[in-house]
N, CA, C and O atoms as a GROMACS GRO file, in nm:
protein
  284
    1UNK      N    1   2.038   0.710   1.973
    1UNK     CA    2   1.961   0.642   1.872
    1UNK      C    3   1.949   0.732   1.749
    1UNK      O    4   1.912   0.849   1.762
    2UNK      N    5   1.975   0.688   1.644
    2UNK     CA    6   1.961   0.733   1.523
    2UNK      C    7   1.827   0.696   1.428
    2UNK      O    8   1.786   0.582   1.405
    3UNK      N    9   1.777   0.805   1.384
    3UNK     CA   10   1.678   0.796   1.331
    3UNK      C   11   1.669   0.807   1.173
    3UNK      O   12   1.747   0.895   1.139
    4UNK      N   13   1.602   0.749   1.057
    4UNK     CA   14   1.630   0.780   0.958
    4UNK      C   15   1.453   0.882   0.901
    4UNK      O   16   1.362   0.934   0.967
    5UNK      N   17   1.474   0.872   0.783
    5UNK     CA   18   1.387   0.968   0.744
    5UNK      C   19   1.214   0.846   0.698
    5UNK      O   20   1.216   0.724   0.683
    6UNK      N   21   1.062   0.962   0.686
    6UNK     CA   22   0.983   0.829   0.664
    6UNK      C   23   0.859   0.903   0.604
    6UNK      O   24   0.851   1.023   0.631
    7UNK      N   25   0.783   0.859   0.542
    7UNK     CA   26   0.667   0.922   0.467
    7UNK      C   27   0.552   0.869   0.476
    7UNK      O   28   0.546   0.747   0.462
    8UNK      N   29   0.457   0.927   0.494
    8UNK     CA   30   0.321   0.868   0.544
    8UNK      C   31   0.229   0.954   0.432
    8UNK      O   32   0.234   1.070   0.390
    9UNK      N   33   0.126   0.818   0.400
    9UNK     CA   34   0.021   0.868   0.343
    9UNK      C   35  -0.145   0.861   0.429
    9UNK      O   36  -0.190   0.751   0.463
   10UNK      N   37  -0.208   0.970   0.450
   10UNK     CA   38  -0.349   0.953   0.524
   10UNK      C   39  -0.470   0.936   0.441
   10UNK      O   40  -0.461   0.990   0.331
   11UNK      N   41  -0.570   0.881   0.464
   11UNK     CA   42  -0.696   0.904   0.373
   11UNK      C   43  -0.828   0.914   0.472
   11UNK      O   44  -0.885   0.851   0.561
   12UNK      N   45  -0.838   1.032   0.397
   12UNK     CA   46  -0.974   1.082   0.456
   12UNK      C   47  -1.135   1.026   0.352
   12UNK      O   48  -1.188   1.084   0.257
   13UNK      N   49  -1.169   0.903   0.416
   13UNK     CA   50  -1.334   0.822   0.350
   13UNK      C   51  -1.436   0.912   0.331
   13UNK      O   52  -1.545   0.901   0.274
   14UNK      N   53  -1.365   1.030   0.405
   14UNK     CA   54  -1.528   1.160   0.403
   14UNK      C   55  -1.512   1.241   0.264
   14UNK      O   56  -1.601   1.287   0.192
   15UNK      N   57  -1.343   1.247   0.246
   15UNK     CA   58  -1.320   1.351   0.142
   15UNK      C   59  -1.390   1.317   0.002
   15UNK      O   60  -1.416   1.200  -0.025
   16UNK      N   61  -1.420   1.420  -0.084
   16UNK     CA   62  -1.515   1.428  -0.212
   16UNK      C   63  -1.424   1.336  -0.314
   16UNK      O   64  -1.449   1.251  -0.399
   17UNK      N   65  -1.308   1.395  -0.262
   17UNK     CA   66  -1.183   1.272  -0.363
   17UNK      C   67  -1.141   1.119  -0.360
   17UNK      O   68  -1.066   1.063  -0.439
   18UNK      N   69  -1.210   1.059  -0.243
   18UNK     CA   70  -1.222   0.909  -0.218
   18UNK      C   71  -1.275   0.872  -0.320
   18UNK      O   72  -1.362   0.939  -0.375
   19UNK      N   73  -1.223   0.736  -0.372
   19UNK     CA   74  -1.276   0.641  -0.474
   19UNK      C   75  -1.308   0.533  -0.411
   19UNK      O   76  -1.207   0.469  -0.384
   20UNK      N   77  -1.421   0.476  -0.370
   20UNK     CA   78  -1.425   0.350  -0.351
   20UNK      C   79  -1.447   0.274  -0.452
   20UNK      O   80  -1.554   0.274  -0.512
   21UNK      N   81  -1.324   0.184  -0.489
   21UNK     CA   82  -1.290   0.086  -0.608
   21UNK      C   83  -1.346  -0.056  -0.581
   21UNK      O   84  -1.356  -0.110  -0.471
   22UNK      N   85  -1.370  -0.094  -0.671
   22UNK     CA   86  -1.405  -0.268  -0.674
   22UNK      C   87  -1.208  -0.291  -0.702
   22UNK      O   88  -1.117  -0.239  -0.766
   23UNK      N   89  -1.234  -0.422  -0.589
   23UNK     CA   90  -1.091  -0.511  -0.543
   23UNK      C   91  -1.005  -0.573  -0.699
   23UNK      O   92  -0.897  -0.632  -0.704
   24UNK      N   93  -1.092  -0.538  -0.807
   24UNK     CA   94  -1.003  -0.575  -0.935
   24UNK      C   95  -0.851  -0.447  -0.969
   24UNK      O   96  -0.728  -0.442  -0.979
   25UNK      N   97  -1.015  -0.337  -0.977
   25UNK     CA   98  -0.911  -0.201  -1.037
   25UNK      C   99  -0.814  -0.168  -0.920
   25UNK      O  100  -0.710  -0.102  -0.927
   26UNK      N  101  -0.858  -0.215  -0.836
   26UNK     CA  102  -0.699  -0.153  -0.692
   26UNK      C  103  -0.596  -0.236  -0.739
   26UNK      O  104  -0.484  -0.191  -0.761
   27UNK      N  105  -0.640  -0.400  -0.763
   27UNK     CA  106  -0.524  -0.471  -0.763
   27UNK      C  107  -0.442  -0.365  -0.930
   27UNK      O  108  -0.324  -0.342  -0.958
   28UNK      N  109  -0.547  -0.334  -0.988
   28UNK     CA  110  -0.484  -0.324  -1.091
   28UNK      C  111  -0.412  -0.199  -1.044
   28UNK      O  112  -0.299  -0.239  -1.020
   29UNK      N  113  -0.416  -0.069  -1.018
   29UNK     CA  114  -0.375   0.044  -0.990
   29UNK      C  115  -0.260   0.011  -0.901
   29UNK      O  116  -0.156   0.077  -0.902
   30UNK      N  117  -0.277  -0.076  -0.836
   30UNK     CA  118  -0.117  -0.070  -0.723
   30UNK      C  119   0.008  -0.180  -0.834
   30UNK      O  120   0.129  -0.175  -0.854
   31UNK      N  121  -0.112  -0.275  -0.887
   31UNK     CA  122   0.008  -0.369  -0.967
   31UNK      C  123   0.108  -0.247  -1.093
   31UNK      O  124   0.224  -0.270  -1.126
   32UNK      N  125   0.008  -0.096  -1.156
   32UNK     CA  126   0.092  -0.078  -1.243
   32UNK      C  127   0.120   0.090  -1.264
   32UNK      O  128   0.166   0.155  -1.359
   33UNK      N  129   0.068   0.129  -1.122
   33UNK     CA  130   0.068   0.289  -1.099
   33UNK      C  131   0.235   0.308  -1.020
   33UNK      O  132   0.276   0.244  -0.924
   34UNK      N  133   0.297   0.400  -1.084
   34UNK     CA  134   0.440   0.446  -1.026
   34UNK      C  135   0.454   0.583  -1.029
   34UNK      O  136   0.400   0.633  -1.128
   35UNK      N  137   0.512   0.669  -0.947
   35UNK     CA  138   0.542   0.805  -0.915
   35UNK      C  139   0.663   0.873  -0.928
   35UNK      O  140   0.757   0.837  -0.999
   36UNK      N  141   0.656   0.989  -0.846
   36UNK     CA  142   0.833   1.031  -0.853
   36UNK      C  143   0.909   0.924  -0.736
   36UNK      O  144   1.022   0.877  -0.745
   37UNK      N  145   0.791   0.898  -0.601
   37UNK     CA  146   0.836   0.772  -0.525
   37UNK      C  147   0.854   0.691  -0.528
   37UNK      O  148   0.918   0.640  -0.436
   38UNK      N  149   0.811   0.619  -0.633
   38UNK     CA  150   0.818   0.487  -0.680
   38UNK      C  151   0.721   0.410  -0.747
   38UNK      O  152   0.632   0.488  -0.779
   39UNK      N  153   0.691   0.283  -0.789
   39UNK     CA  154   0.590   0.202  -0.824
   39UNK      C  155   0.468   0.200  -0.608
   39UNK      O  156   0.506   0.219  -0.492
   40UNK      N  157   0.355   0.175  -0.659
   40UNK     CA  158   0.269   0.183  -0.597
   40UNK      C  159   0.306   0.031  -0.534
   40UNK      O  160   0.281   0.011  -0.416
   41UNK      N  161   0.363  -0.070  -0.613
   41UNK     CA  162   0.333  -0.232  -0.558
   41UNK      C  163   0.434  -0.250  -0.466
   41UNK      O  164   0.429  -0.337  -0.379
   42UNK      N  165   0.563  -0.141  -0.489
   42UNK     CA  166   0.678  -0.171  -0.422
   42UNK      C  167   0.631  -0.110  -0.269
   42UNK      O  168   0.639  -0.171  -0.162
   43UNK      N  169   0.582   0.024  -0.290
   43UNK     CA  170   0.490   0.076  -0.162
   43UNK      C  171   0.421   0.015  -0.071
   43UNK      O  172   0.412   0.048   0.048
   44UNK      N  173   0.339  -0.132  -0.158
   44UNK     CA  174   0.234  -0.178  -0.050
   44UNK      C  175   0.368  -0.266   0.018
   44UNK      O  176   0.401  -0.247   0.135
   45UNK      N  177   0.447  -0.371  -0.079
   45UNK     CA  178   0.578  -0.458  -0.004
   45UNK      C  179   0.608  -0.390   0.077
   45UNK      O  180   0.569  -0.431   0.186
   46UNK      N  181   0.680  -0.270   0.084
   46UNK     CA  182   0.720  -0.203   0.153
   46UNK      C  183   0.688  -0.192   0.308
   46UNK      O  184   0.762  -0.190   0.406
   47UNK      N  185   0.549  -0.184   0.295
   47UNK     CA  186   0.450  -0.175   0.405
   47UNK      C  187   0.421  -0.283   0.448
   47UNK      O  188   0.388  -0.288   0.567
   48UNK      N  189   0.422  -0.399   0.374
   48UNK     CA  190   0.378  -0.506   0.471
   48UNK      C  191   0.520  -0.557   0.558
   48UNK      O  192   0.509  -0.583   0.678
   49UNK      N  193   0.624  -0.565   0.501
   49UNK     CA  194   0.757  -0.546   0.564
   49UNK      C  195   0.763  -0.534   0.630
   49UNK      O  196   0.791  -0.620   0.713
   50UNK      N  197   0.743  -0.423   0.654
   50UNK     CA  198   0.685  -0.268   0.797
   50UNK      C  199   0.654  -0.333   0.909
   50UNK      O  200   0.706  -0.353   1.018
   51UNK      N  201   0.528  -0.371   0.838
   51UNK     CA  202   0.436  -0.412   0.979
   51UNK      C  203   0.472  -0.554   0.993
   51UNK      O  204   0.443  -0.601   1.103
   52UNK      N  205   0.528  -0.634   0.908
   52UNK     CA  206   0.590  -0.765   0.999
   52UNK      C  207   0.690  -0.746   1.059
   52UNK      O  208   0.668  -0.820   1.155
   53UNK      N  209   0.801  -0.697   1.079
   53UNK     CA  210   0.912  -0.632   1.135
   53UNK      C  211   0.843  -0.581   1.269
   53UNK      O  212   0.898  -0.587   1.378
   54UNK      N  213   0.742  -0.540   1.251
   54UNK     CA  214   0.661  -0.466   1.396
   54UNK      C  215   0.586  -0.580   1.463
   54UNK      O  216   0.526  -0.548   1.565
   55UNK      N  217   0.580  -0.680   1.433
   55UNK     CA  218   0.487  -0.789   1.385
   55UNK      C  219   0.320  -0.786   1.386
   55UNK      O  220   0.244  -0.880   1.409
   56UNK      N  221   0.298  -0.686   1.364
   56UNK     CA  222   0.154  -0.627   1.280
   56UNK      C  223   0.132  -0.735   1.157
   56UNK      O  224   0.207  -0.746   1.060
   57UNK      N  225   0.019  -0.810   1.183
   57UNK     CA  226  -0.015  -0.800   1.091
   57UNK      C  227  -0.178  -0.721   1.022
   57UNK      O  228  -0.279  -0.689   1.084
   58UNK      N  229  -0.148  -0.710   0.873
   58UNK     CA  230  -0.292  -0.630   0.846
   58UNK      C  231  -0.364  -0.740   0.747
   58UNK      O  232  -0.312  -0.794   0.650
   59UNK      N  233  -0.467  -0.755   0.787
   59UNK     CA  234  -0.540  -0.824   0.634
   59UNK      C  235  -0.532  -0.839   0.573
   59UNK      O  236  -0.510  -0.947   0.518
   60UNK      N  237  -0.549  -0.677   0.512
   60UNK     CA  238  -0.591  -0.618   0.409
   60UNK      C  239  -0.493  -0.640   0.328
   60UNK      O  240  -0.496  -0.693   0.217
   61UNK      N  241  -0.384  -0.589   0.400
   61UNK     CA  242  -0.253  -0.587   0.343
   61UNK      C  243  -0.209  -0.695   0.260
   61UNK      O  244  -0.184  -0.711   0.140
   62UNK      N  245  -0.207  -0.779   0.391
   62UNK     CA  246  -0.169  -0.948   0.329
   62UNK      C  247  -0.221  -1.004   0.208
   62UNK      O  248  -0.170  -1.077   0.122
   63UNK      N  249  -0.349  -0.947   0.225
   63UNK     CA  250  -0.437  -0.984   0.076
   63UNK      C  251  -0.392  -0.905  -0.054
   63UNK      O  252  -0.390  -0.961  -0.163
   64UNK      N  253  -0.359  -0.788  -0.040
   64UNK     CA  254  -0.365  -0.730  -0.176
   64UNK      C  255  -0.195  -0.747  -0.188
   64UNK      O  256  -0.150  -0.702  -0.294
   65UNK      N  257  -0.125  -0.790  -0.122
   65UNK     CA  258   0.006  -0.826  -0.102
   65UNK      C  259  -0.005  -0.964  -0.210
   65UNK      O  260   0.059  -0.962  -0.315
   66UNK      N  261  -0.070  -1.055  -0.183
   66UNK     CA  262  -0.089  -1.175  -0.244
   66UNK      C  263  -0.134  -1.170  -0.393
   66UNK      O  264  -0.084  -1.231  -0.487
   67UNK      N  265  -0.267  -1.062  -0.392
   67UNK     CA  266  -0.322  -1.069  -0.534
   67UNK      C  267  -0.204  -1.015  -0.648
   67UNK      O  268  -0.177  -1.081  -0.749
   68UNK      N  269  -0.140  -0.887  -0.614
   68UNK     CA  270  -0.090  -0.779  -0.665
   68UNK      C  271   0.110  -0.847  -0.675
   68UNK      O  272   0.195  -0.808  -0.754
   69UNK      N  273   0.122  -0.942  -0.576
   69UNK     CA  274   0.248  -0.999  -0.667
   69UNK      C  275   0.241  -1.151  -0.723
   69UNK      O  276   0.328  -1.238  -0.725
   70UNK      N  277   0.076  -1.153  -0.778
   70UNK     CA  278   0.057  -1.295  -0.865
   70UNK      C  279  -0.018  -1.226  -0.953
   70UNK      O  280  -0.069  -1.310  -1.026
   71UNK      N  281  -0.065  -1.083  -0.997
   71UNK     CA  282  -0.074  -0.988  -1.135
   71UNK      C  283  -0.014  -1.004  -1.243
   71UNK      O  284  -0.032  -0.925  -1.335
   0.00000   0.00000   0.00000
């Protein structure tokens, strides 16, 4: 079996650097924040992909999946 390569992000709710955002500015930050990795919106697709392929589904996901590609 061949394996390819994969990147994970963690968040710690305790750390001093947590933002808890109102559900506008996230949609807004994932609809128009991009990195050396990529756009943030392609990240969440990415992920919900993920977890339907696994057939996970997440809520959360699904939701900001919905808001963030009708932005």
């Amino acid at each position: 079996m061949e394996y390819g390569w994969g990147i994970a992000f963690t968040v710690n709710r305790a750390a001093s650097q947590y933002a808890d955002l109102p559900e506008a500015e996230v949609v807004h930050r994932l609809s128009t924040a991009a990195g050396a990795l990529g756009s943030a919106a392609d990240y969440l697709f990415q992920t919900r992909e993920g977890l339907q392929k696994l057939g996970i589904q997440d809520a959360l996901v699904e939701h900001l999946t919905l808001k963030v590609s009708g932005a």
